[in-house]
Kinemage of the C-alpha trace (Angstrom):
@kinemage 1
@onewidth
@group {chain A} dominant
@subgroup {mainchain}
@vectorlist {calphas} color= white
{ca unk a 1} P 115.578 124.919 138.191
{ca unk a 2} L 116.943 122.600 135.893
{ca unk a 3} L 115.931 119.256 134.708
{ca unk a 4} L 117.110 115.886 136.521
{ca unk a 5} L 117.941 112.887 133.907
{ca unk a 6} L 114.649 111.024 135.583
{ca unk a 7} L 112.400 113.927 134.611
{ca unk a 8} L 114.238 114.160 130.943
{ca unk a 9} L 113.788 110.261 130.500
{ca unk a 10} L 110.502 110.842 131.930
{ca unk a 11} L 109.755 113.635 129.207
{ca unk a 12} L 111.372 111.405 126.583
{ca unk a 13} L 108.738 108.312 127.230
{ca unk a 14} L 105.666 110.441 127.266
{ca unk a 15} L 107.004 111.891 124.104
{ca unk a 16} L 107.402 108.932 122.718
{ca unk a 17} L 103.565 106.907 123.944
{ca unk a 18} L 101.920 110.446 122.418
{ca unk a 19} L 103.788 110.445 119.268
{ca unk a 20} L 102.892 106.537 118.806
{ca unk a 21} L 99.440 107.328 120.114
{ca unk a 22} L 99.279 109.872 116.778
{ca unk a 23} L 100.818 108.232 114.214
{ca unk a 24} L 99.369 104.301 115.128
{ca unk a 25} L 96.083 105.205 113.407
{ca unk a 26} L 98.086 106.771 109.975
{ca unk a 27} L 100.377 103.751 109.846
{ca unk a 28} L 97.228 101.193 109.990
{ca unk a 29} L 95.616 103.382 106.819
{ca unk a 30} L 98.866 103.475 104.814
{ca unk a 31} L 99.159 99.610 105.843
{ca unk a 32} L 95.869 98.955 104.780
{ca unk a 33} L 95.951 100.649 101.825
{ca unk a 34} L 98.877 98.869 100.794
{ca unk a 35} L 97.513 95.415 101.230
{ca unk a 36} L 94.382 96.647 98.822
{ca unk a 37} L 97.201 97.518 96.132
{ca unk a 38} L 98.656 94.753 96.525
{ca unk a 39} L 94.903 92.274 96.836
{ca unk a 40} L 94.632 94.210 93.413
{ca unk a 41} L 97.974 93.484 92.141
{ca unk a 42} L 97.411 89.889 92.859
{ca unk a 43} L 93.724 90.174 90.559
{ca unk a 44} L 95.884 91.322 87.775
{ca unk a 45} L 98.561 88.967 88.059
{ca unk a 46} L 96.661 86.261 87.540
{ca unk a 47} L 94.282 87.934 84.960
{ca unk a 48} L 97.459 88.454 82.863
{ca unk a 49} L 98.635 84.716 83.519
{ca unk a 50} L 94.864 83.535 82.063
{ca unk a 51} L 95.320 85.640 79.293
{ca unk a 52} L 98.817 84.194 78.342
{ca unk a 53} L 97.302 80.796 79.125
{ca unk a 54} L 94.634 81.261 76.808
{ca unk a 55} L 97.099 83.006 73.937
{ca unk a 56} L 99.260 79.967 74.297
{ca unk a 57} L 96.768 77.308 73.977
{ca unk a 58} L 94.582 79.032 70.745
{ca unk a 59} L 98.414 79.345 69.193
{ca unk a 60} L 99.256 75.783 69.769
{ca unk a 61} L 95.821 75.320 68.173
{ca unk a 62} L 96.575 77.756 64.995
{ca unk a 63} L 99.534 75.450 64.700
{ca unk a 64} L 97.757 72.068 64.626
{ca unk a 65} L 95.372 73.410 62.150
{ca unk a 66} L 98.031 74.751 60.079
{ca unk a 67} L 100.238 71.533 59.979
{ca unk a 68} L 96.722 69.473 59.345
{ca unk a 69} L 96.339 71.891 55.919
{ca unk a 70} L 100.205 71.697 55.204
């Protein structure tokens, strides 16, 4: 008996809900994970951009002290 285009469309969608159904849960991990990485990225970032802030100002500082002895 073969298989109308309704019951093959039919087939299809089911496929399709299950499938979603599966891989919804995997996608929200990997998505979550990502914005973690990313919330952790963001830490170091700004760590590094203190850092330079802080090289930047004891340089300029170096500087005035050495053109004070000069």
């Amino acid at each position: 008996m073969p298989i109308t285009e309704d019951e093959l469309n039919a087939l299809r969608l089911l496929l399709e809900e299950e499938l979603q159904t599966e891989v919804r849960p995997f996608r929200e991990e990997v998505s979550k994970r990502f914005d973690e990485i990313a919330t952790q990225l963001d830490g170091l970032y700004q760590r590094d951009e203190k850092r330079e802030q802080e090289y930047l100002s004891i340089r300029e500082q170096i500087r005035q002290l050495e053109a004070r002895i000069a």
